[in-house]
PAKOL-808323 format. One record per residue (C-alpha): x, y, z. Coordinates in pm, whole numbers, plus 50000, padded with zeros to 5 digits. Example, Ala and Ser with C-alpha at 12.3 -4.5 7.8 and 13.67 -1.06 7.14 Angstrom:
2
node u = 51230, v = 49550, w = 50780 $
node u = 51367, v = 49894, w = 50714 $
***
This chain:
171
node u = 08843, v = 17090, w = 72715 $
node u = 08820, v = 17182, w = 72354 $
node u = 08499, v = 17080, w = 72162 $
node u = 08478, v = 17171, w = 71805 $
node u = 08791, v = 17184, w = 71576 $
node u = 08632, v = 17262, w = 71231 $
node u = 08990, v = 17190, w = 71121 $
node u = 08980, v = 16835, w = 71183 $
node u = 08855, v = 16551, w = 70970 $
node u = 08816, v = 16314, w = 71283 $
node u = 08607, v = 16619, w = 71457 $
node u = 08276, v = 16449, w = 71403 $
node u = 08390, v = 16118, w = 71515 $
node u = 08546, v = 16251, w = 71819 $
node u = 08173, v = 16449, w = 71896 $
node u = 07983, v = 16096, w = 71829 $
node u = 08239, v = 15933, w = 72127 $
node u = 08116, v = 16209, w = 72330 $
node u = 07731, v = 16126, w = 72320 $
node u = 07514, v = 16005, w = 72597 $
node u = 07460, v = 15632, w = 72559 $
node u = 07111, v = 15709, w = 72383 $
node u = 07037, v = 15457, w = 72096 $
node u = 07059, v = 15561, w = 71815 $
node u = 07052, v = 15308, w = 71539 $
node u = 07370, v = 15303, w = 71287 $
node u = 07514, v = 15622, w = 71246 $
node u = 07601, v = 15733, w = 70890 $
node u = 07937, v = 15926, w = 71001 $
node u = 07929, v = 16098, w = 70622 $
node u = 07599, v = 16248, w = 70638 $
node u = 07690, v = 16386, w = 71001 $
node u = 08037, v = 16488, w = 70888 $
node u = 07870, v = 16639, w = 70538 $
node u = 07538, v = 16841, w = 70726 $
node u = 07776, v = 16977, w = 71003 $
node u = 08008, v = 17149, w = 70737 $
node u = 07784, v = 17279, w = 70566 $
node u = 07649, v = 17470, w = 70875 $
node u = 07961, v = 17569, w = 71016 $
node u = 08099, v = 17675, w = 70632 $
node u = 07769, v = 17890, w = 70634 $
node u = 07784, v = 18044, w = 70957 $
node u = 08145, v = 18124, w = 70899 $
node u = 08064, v = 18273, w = 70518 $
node u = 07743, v = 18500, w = 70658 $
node u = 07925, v = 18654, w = 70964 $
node u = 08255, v = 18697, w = 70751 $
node u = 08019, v = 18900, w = 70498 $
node u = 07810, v = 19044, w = 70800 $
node u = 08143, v = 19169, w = 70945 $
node u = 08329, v = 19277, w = 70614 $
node u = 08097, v = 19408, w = 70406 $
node u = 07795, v = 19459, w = 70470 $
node u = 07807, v = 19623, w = 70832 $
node u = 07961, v = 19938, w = 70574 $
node u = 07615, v = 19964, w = 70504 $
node u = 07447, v = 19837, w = 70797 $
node u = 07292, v = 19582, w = 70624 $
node u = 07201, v = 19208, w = 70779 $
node u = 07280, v = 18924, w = 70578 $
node u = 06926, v = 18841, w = 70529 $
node u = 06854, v = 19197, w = 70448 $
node u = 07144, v = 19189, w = 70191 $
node u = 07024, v = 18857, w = 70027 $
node u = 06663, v = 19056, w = 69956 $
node u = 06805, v = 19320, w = 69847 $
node u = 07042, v = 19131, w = 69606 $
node u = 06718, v = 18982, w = 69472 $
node u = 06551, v = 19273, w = 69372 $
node u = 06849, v = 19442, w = 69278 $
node u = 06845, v = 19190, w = 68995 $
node u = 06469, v = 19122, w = 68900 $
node u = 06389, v = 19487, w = 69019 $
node u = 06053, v = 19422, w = 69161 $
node u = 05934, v = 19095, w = 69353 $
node u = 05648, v = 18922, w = 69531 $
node u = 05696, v = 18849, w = 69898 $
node u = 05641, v = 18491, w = 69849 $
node u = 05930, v = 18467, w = 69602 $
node u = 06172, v = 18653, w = 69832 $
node u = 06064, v = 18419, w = 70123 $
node u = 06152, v = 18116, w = 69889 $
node u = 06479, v = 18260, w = 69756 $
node u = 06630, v = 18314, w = 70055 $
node u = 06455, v = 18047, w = 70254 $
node u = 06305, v = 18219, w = 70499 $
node u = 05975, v = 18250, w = 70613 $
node u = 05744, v = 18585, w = 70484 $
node u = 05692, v = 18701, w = 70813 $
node u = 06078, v = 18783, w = 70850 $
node u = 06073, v = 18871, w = 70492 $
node u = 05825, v = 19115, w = 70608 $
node u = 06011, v = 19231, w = 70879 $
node u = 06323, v = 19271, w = 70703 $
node u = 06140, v = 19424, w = 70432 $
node u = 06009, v = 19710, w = 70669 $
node u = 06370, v = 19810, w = 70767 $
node u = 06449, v = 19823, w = 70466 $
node u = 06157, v = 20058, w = 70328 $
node u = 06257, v = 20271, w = 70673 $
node u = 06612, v = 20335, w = 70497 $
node u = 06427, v = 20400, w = 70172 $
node u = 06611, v = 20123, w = 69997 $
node u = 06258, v = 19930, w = 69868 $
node u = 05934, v = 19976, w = 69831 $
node u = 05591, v = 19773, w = 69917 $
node u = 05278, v = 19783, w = 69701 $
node u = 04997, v = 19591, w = 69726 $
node u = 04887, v = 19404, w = 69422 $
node u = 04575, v = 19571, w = 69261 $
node u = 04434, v = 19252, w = 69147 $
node u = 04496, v = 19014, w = 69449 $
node u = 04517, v = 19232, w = 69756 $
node u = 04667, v = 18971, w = 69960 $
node u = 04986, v = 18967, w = 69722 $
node u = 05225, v = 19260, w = 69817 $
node u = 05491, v = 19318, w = 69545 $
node u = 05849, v = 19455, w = 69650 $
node u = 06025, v = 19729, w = 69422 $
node u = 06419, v = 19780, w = 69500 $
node u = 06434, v = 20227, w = 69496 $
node u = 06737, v = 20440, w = 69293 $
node u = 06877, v = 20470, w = 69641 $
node u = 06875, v = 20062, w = 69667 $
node u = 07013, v = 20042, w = 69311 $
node u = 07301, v = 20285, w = 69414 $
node u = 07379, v = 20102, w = 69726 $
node u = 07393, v = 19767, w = 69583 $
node u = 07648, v = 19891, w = 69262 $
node u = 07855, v = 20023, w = 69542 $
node u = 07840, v = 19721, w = 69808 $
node u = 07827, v = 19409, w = 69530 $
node u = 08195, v = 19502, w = 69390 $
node u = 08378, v = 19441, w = 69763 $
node u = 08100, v = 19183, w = 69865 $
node u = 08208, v = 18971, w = 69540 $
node u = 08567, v = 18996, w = 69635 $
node u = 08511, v = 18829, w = 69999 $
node u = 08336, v = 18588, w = 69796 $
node u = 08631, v = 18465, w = 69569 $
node u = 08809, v = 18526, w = 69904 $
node u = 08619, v = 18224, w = 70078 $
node u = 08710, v = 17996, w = 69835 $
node u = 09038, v = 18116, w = 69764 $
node u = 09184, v = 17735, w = 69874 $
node u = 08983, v = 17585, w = 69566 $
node u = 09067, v = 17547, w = 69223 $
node u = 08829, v = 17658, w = 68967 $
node u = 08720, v = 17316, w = 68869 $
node u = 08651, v = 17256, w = 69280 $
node u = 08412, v = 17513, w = 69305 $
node u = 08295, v = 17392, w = 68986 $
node u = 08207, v = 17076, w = 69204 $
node u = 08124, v = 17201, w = 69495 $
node u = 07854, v = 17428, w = 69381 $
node u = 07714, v = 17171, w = 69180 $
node u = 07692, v = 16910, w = 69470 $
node u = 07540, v = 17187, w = 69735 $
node u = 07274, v = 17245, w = 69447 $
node u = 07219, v = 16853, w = 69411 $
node u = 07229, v = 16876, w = 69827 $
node u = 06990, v = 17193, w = 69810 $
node u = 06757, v = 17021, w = 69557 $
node u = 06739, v = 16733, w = 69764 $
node u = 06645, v = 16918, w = 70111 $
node u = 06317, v = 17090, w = 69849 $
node u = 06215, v = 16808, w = 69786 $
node u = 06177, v = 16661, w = 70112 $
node u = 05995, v = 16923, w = 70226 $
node u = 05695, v = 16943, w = 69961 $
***
């Protein structure tokens, strides 16, 4: 029996047919339609890039998205790594320490607040990230190949009004 086509517009209604009688209430068929592709668009994006590009370097997606970060603001609190990549900063931690062990960052412990620990990318992190972010960029305008520019235009503007939205809820 086939379950998921991610091809299908009807996909979602043809998964609500399929639940258990459990009640439910009414069942906005947008916002289930809208929260599934975004999960399945993001799973598909991260192990397209896993796969692609950044297994060259033998880098995770997470680890990539950290090392992204302080490849552009060169040096950065935990904290702020754990919120830009929305993740917690005990796997920022651990993602951090493989990445020390390949000598692509470096941890310091602020002077004045010892329980802040500041991240610093290294030349050899620099070096890797102006070699990887040339091809990673190109699977990017690869994924949304199908869009025009003015669609992307929208679509990155609703996801931020979508991403927004989820922040707020959460405070």
């Amino acid at each position: 029996m086939k379950f998921m086509d991610p091809n299908s517009d009807l996909e979602e209604l043809n998964v609500l047919r399929r639940l258990p009688n459990v009640q439910l209430g009414p069942l906005n068929v947008s916002a289930i339609s809208v929260a599934t592709n975004i999960y399945r668009a993001g799973q598909c994006l991260k192990l397209k890039m896993e796969r692609e590009k950044l297994s060259k370097y033998d880098l995770s997606w997470t680890a990539f998205s950290i090392l992204y970060d302080l490849w552009i603001c060169t040096s950065l609190e935990t904290r702020q790594l754990a919120a830009s990549s929305g993740i917690t900063t005990a796997t920022v931690s651990n993602v951090i320490k493989t990445l020390e062990n390949k000598a692509l960052c470096m941890r310091e412990v602020d002077k004045k607040d010892r329980r802040l620990v500041n991240v610093t990318i290294t030349e050899k992190g620099i070096r890797i990230m102006q070699d990887l972010y040339p091809d990673f960029h190109q699977g990017e305008v690869e994924i949304v190949k199908e869009l025009s520019g003015e669609e992307q235009e929208t679509l990155a503007k609703l996801l931020r009004k979508v991403i927004k939205g989820m922040q707020l809820s959460t405070k």
